[in-house]
C-alpha positions as CSV (number, residue, x, y, z in Angstrom):
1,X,-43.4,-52.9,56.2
2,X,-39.9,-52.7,57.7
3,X,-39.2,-50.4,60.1
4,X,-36.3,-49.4,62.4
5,X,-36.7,-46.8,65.3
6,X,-33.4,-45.5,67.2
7,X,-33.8,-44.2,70.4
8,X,-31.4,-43.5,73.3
9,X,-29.5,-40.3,72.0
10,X,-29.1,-37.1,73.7
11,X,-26.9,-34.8,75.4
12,X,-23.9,-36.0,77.8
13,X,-20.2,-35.1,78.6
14,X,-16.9,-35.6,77.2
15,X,-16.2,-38.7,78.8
16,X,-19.3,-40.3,79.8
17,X,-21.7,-43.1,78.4
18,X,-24.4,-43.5,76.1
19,X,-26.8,-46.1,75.1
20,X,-28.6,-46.2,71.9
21,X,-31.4,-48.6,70.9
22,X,-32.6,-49.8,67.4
23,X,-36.1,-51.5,67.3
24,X,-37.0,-53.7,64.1
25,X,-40.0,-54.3,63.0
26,X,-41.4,-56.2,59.9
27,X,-38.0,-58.2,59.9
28,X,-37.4,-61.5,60.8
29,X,-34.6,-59.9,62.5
30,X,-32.5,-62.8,63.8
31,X,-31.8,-63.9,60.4
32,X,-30.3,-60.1,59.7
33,X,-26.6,-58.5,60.4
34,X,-27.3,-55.0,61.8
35,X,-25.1,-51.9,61.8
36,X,-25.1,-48.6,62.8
37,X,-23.5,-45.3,61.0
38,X,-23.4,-42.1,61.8
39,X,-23.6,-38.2,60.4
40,X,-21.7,-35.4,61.9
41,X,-23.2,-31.9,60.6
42,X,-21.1,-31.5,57.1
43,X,-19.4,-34.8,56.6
44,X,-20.8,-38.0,55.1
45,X,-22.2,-41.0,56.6
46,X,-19.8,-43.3,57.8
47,X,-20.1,-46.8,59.4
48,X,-19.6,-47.2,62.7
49,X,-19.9,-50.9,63.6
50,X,-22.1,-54.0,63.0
51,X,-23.0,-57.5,64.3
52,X,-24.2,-60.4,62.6
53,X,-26.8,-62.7,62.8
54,X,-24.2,-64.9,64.5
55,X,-22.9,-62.3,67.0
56,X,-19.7,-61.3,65.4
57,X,-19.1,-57.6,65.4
58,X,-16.3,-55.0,63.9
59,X,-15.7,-51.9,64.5
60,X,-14.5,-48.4,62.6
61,X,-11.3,-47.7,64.4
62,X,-12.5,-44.5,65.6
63,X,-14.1,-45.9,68.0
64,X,-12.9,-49.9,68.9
65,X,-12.5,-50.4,72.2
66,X,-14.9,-47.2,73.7
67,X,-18.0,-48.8,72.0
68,X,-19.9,-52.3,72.2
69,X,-22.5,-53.1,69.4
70,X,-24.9,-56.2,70.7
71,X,-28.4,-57.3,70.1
72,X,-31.7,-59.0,71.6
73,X,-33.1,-61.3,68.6
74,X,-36.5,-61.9,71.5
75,X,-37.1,-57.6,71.1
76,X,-35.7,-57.6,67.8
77,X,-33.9,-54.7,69.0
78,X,-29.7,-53.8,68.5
79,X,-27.7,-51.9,70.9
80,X,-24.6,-49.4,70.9
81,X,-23.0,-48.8,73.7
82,X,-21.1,-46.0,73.6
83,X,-18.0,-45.2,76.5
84,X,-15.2,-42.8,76.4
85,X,-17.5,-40.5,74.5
86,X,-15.6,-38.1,72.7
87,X,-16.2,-34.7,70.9
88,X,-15.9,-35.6,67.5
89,X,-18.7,-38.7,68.7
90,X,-21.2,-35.4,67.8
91,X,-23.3,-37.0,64.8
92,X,-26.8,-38.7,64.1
93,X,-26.3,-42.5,64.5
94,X,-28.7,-44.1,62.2
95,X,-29.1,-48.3,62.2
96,X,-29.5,-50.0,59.2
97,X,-30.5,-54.0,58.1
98,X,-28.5,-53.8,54.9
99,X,-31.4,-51.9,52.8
100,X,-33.2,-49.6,54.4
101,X,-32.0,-47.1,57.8
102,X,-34.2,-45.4,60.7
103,X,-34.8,-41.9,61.2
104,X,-31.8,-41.5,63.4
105,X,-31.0,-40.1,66.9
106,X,-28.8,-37.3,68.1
107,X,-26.1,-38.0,69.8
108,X,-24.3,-35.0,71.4
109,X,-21.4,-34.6,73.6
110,X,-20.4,-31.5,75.4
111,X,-16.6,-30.5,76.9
């Protein structure tokens, strides 16, 4: 059974840093391109950046260059690192393997 658990979200300031954490499970994860997407309350989901089994990444524009997408094939686990953090950052982040998406984790940033 596949599962994917995000972890890391929370409350912080206009300007400060986050990190988010996806654990896989029931994968063979190294073999899998990972994303993550996120929700803002009233608007759809919408990507946010992805890295593949090879280690290439991209980026939404909204946020190249204040956030770092990397993973840890031995904890089967991928990362978001999120700088800069913005207002409009406010959303769920949710990862996803392609098929299937974790529960999600709030990510909220104050002025």
């Amino acid at each position: 059974q596949v599962q994917l658990v995000e972890s890391g979200g929370g409350l912080v300031q206009a300007g400060g840093s986050l990190r988010l954490s996806c654990a896989a499970s029931g994968i063979i994860f190294s073999r899998y391109a990972m994303g993550w997407y996120r929700q803002a309350p009233g608007k759809e989901r919408e990507f946010v950046a992805t890295i593949t089994s090879g280690g290439s990444t991209r980026y939404a524009d909204s946020v190249k260059g204040r956030f770092t997408i990397s993973r840890d094939n031995a904890k089967s686990t991928v990362y978001l690192q999120m700088n800069s953090v913005k207002l409009e950052d406010t959303a769920v982040y949710y990862c996803t393997e392609g098929n299937r998406w974790g529960q999600g984790t709030q990510v909220t940033v104050s002025s």
